[in-house]
TORDO-171505 format. One line per field, with one value per residue: y, z, x of N, C-alpha, C in turn. Coordinates in nm, 4 decimals, m for minus. Layout:
<torkols>
ny	c(Y_...)
nz	c(Z_...)
nx	c(X_...)
cay	c(Y_...)
caz	c(Z_...)
cax	c(X_...)
cy	c(Y_...)
cz	c(Z_...)
cx	c(X_...)
</torkols>
This chain:
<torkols>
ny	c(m2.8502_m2.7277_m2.4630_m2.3776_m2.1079_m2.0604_m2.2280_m2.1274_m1.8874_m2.0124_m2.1201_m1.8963_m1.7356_m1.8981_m1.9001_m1.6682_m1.6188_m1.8211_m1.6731_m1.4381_m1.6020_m1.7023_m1.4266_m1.2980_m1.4885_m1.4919_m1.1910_m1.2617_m1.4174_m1.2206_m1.0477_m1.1922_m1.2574_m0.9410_m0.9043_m1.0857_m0.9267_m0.7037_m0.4527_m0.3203_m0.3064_m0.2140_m0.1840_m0.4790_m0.5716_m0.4927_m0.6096_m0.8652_m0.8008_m0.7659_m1.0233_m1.1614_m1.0671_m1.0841_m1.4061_m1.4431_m1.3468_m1.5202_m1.7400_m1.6686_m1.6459_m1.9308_m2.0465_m1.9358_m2.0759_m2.3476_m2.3332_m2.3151_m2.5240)
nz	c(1.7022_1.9190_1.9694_2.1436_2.2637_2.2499_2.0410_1.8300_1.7797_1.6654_1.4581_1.3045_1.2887_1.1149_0.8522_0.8012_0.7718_0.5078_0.3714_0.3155_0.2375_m0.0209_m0.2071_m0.1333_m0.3078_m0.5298_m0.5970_m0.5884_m0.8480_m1.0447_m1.0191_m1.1056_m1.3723_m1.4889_m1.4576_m1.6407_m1.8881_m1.8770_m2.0219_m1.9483_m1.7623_m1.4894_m1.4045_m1.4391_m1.2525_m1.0091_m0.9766_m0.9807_m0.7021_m0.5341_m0.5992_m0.4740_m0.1981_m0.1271_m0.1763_0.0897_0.2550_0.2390_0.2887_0.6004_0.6598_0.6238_0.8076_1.0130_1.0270_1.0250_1.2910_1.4009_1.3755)
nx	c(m1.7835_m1.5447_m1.3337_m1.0332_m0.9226_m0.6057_m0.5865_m0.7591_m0.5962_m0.3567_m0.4694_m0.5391_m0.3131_m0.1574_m0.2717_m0.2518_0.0013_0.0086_m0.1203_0.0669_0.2991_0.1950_0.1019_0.4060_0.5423_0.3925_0.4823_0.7762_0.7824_0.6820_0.9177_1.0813_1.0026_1.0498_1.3132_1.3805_1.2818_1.4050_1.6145_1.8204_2.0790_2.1289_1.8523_1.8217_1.9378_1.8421_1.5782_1.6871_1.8165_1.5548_1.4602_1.5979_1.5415_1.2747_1.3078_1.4148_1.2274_1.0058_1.1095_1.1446_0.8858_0.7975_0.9452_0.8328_0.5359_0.6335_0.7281_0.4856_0.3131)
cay	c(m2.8522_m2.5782_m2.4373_m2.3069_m1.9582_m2.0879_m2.3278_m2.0448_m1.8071_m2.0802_m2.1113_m1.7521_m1.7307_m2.0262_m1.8433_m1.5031_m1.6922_m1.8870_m1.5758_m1.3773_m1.6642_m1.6812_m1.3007_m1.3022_m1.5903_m1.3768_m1.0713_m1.2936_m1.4508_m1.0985_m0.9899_m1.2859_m1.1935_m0.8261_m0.9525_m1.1506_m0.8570_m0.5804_m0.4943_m0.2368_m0.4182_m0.1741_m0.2659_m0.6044_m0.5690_m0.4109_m0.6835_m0.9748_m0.8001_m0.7390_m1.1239_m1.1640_m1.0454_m1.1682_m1.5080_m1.4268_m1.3014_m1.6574_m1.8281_m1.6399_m1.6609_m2.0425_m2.0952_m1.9341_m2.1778_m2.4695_m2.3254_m2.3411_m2.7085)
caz	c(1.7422_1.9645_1.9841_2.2474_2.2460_2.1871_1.9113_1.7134_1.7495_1.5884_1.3352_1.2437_1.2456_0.9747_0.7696_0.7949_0.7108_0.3941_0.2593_0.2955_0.1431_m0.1642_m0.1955_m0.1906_m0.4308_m0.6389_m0.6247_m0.6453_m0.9973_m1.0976_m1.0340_m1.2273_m1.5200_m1.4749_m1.4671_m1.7961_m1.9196_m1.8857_m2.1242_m1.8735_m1.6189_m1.3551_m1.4200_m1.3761_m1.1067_m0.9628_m0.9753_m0.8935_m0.5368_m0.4836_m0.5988_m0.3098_m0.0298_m0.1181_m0.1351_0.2304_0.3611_0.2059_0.4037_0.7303_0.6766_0.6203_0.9278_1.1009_1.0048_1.1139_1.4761_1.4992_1.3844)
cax	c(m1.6456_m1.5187_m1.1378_m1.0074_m0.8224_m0.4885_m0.5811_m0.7684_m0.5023_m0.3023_m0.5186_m0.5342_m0.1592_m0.1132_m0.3559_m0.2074_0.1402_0.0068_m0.1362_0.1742_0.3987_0.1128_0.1303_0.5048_0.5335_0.3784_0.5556_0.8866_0.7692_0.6858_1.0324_1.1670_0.9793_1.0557_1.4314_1.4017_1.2353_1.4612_1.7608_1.9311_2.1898_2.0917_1.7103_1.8280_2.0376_1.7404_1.4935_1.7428_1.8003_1.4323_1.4168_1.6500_1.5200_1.1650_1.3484_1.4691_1.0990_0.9330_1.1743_1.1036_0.7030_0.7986_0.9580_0.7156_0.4488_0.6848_0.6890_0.3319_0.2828)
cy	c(m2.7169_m2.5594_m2.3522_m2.1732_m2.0052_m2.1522_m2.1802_m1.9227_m1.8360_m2.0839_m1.9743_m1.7197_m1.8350_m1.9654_m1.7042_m1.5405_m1.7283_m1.7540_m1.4732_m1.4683_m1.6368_m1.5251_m1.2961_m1.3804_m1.5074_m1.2962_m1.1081_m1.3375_m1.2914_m1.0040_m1.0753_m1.2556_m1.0411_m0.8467_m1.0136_m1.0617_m0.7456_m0.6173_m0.4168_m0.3465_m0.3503_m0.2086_m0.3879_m0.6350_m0.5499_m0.4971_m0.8338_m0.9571_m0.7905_m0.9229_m1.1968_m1.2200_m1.1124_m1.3392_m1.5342_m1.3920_m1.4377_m1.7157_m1.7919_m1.6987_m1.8407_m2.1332_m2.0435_m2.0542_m2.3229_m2.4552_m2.3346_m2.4460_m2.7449)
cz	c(1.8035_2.0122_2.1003_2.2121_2.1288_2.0247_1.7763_1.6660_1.6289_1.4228_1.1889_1.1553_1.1183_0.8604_0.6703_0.7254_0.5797_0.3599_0.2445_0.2274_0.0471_m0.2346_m0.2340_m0.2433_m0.5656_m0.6981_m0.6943_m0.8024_m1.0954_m1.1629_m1.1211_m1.3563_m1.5447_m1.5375_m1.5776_m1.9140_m2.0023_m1.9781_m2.0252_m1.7603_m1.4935_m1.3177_m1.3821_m1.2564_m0.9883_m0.9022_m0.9231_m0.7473_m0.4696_m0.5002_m0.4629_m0.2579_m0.0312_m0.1001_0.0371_0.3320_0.3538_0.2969_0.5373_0.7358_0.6612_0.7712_1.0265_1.1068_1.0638_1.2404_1.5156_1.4814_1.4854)
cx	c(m1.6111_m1.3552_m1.1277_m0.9155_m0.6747_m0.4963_m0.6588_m0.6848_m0.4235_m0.3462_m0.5089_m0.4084_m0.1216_m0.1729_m0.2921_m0.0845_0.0935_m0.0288_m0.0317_0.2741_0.3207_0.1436_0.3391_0.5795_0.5181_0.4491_0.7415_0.9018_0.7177_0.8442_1.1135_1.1542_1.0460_1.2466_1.4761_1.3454_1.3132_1.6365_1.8687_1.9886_2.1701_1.9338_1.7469_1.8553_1.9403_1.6462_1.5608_1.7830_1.6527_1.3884_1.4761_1.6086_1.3743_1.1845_1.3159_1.3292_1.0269_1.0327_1.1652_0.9639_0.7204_0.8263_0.8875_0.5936_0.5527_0.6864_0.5699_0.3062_0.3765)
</torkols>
């Protein structure tokens, strides 16, 4: 089977995407725990905006992968 440019680019890119959602999957269930963890409210406070924005990056790296299918 042989791919042409475009198509393995593609490929690459879907790749590069799933392992950055996996990766920050991760890091977001980290911060959850971290968050159920902590007794300080600024510690918390701390870890529920970092749960955030990692929210907000999984949803970019998501819709990336839908533009390439």
């Amino acid at each position: 089977m042989q791919l042409n440019e475009m198509e393995m680019k593609k490929l690459l890119d879907q790749g590069m995407l799933t392992r950055s959602i996996i990766e920050n999957e991760t890091a977001l269930k980290k911060c959850q725990m971290y968050y159920d963890m902590a007794k300080d409210p600024t510690v918390k406070g701390f870890f529920k905006e970092q749960a955030k924005g990692l929210e907000d990056v999984i949803g970019y790296f998501k819709k990336g992968i839908a533009e390439l299918q």
